[in-house]
C-alpha positions in Angstrom: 124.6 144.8 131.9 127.0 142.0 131.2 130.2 142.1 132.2 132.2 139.4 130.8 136.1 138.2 130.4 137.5 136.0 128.3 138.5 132.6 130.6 140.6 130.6 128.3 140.9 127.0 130.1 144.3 124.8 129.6 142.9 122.3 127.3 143.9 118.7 127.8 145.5 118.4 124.9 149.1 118.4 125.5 148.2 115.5 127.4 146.2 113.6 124.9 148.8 114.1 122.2 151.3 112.0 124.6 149.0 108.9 124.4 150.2 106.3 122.4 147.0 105.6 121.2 145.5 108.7 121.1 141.7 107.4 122.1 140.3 109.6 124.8 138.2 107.6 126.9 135.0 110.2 127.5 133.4 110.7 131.2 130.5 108.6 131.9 127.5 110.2 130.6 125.2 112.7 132.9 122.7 110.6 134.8 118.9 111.3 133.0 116.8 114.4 133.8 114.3 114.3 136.4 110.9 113.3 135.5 109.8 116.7 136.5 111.4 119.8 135.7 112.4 121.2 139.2 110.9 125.0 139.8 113.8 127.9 139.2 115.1 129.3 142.8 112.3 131.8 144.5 113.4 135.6 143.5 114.9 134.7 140.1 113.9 135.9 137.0 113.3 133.5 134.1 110.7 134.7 131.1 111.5 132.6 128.2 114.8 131.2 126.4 115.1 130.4 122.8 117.0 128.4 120.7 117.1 129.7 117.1 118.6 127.0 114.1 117.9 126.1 110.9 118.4 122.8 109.3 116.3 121.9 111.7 115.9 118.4 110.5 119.0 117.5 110.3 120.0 114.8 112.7 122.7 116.8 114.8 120.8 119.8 114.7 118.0 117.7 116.2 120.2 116.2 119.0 121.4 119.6 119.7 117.9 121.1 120.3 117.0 118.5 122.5 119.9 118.4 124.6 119.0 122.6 125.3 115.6 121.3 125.8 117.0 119.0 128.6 118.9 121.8 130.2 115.9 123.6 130.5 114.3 121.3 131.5 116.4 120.2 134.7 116.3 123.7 135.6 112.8 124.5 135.5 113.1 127.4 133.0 110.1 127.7 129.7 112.1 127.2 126.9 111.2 127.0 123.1 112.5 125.8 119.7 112.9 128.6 117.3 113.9 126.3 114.0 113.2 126.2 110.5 113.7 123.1 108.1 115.7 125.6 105.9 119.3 125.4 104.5 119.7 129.3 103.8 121.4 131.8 105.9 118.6 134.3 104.9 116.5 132.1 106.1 118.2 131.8 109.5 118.6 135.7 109.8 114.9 136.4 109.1 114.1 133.3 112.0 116.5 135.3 114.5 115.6 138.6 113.7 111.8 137.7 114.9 112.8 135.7 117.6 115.3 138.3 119.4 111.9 140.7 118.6 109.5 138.6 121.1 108.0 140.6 123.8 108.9 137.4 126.4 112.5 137.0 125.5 114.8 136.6 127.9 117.1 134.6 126.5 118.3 133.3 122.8 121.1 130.6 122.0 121.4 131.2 118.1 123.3 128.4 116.6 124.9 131.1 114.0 128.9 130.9 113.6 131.7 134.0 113.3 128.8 135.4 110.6 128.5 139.1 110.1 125.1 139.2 109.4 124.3 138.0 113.0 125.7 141.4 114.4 122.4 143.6 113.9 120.4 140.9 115.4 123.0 140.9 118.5 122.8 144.5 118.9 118.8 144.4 118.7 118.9 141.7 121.5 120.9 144.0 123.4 118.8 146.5 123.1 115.7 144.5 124.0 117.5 143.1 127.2 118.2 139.6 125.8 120.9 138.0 127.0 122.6 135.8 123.8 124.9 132.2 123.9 126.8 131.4 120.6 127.6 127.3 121.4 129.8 125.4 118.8 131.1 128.2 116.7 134.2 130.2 118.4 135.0 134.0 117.7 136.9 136.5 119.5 135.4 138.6 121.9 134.5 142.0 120.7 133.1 140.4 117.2 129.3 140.6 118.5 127.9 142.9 120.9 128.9 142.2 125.2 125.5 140.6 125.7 126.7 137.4 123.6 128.6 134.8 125.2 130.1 131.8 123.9 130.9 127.4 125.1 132.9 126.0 122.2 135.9 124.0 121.9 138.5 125.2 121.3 138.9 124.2 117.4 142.9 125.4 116.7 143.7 122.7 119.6 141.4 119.9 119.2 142.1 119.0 115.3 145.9 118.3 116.2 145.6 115.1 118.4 143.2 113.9 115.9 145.7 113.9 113.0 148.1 112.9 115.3 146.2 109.8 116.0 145.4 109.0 112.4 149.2 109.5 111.9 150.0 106.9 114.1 147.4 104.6 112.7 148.0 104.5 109.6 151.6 104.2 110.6 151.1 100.9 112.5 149.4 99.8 109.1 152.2 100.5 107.1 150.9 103.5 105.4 153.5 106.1 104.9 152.7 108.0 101.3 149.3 108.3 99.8 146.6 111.3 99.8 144.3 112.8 102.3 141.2 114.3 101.9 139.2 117.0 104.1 135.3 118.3 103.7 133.8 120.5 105.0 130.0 121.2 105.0 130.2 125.2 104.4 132.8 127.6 105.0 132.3 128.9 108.8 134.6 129.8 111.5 134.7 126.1 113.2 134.6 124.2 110.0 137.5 126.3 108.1 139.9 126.4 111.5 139.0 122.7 112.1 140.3 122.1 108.6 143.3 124.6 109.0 144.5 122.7 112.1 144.2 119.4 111.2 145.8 119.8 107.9 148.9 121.1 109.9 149.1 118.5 111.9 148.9 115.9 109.3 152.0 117.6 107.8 153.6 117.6 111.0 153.5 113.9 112.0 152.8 112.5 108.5 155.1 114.7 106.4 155.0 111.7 103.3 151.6 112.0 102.4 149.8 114.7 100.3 147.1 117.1 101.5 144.0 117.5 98.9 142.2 120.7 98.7 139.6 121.4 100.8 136.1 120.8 99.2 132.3 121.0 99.9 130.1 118.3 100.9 127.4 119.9 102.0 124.1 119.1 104.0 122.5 116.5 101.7 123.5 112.5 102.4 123.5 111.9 98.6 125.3 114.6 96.9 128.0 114.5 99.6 128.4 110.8 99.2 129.3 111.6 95.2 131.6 114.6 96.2 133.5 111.8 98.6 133.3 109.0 95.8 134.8 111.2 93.0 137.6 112.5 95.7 138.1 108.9 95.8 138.0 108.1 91.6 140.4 111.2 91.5 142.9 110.0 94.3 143.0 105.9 93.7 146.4 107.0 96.2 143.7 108.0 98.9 144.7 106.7 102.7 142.7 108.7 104.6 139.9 111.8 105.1 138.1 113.3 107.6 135.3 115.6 107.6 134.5 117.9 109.7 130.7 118.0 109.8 128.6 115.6 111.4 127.1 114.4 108.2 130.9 113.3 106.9 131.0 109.4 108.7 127.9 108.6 106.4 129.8 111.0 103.5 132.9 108.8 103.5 131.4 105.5 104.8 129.2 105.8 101.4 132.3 106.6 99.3 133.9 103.8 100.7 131.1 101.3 99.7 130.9 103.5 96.0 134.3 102.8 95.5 135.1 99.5 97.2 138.3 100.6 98.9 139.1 101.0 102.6 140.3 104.2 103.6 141.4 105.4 107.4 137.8 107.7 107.8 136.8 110.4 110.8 133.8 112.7 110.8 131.9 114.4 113.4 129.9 113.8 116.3 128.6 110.9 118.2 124.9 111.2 116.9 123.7 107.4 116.3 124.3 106.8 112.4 127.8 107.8 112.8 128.5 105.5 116.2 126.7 103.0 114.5 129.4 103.2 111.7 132.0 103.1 113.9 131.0 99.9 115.9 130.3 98.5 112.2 133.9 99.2 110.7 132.9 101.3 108.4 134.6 104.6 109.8 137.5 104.1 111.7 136.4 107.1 114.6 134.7 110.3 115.3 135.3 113.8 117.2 132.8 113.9 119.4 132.4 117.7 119.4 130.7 118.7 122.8 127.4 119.0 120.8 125.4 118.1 124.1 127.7 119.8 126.8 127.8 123.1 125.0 124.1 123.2 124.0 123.0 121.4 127.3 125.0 124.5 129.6 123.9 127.1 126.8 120.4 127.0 128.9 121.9 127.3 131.9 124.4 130.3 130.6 121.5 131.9 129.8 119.6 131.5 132.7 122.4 132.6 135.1 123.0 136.1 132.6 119.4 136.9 132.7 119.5 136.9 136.3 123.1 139.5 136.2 125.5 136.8 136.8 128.7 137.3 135.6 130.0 134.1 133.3 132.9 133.8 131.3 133.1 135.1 127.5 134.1 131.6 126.6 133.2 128.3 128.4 135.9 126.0 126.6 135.2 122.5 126.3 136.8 119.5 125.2 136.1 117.6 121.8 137.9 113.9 121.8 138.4 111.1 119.1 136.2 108.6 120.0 137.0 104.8 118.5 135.6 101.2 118.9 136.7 101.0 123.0 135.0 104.5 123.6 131.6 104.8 121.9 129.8 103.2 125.3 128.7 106.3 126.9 127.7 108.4 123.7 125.0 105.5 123.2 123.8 105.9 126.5 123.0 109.5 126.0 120.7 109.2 122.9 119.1 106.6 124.7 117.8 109.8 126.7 117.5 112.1 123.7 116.3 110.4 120.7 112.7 109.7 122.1 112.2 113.3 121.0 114.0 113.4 117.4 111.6 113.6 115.1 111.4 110.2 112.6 112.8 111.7 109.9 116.1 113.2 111.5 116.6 109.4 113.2 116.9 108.2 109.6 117.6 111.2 107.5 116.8 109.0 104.4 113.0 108.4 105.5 
């Protein structure tokens, strides 16, 4: 029923890494959706789309939910959250393994990674005539069942201008030896190529300073702040770390104000708390992973394969460093968003 192939897009990259100062100045955000939700084309076929996560209350799990929920929206379609405030995999299996069972499904974007456990659930959408978008996480085609599509960046490009950039910076201060950290949240396809890449480049264009293990942070604000502060006791030679979850600018912001030292600091996406950081000094910049462009289109992916369209096995995106002179438009689109975060994802610590 879905016939797909596998468009791999030039990323801008090459291009990026040429930049002297290796800030990408993002487009202007999308203009705000209509007050009513405009009514689907006559003769289409819409039923209802899903989205299926847990760690639901997390903050970037709660910006990506809502920005679905505005693609929906702007296309008129009856779309539902399908979350769980649960950490587990188990628990995410169970929540997609009922969801991919409803009777009105016509459509489910399961925020799941290159996992192996999501295959039967794939195969029983299939068989229930559900079409199925993987955003954030990429995997080859072929991995899942053909009624899975996916809209990622590309993660073995995008890490490379970003330690190019953090090369160069700490270059222009002088920094040519010292340590570097990378966490991760968990071990999944985006995080661990992320990670891979970046640690590459790093050696590329800073070949004097050390690359630390990889280690966990996790989901949890307080336990990753210790796992950052004892990198930091460990490594008093520490420059520089990024992190390559969305929770990582509060991680090594925190560590920074444990330890007292200034380090060259990047996490993940532009949710508020971490542009907030960013304007404040306290991380030096963030990759704004298309969090709202590949959850936002996920509806509309979905909507376009439950009506036969044919779309591409991969909708590539692109994922730039964001610093002080770029964080303008990223403020502009929680402005739209947050109205519908619940309180305790807006300040995780509530």
């Amino acid at each position: 029923m879905y016939r797909k192939y596998c468009l791999r897009l030039v990323p801008l990259f090459a291009l990026l890494a040429l930049l002297a100062a290796c800030t990408v100045q993002p487009p202007a955000a999308p203009p705000p959706a209509a007050e009513e939700a405009s009514a689907p084309a006559d003769g289409k076929v819409t039923g209802k789309f899903y989205w299926v996560q847990n760690s639901a209350w997390h903050p970037v799990h709660q910006y990506t939910q809502q920005s679905f929920m505005e693609g929906c929206k702007e296309l008129g379609l009856d779309c539902e959250l399908a979350t769980t405030d649960e950490n587990s995999i188990d628990a995410l299996v169970a929540l997609a393994d009922q969801t991919v069972s409803k009777a009105d499904a016509r459509g489910v974007a399961m925020w799941f990674g290159g996992l192996p456990v999501a295959k039967p659930i794939i195969e029983k959408a299939k068989a229930n005539g559900i079409a199925v978008v993987l955003p954030h996480f990429p995997v080859p085609e072929g991995f899942y069942a053909d009624n899975a599509v996916q809209i990622a960046a590309d993660t073995t490009v995008y890490p490379d201008p970003v330690a190019k950039a953090m090369c160069d910076e700490l270059t222009a201060q002088g920094i040519t030896a010292g340590s570097v950290a990378i966490t991760q949240n968990n071990f999944n396809a985006t995080e661990d190529m992320v990670a891979k890449v970046f640690a590459e480049g790093m050696a590329k264009y800073c070949p004097g300073l050390t690359l630390l293990p990889v280690e966990l942070e996790g989901p949890e604000p307080t336990g990753a702040i210790a796992v950052a502060t004892s990198i930091m006791q460990a490594h008093p030679d520490l420059v520089a770390a990024l992190s390559t979850t969305g929770g990582g600018p509060t991680t090594w912001a925190g560590a920074q104000k444990e330890t007292g030292k200034q380090i060259l600091a990047v996490g993940m996406d532009a949710t508020r708390v971490n542009l907030d950081l960013v304007k404040n000094g306290e991380i030096w910049g963030l990759v704004a992973q298309p969090l709202y462009e590949e959850t936002k289109q996920a509806a509309d992916l979905l909507y376009k394969m439950a009506n036969g369209e044919e779309v591409p096995y991969w909708t590539v995106l692109d994922a730039p460093l964001v610093t002080l002179d770029a964080i303008d438009p990223y403020y502009e689109i929680l402005e739209r968003l947050e109205p519908q975060f619940r309180p305790d994802a807006v300040n995780p610590d509530a």
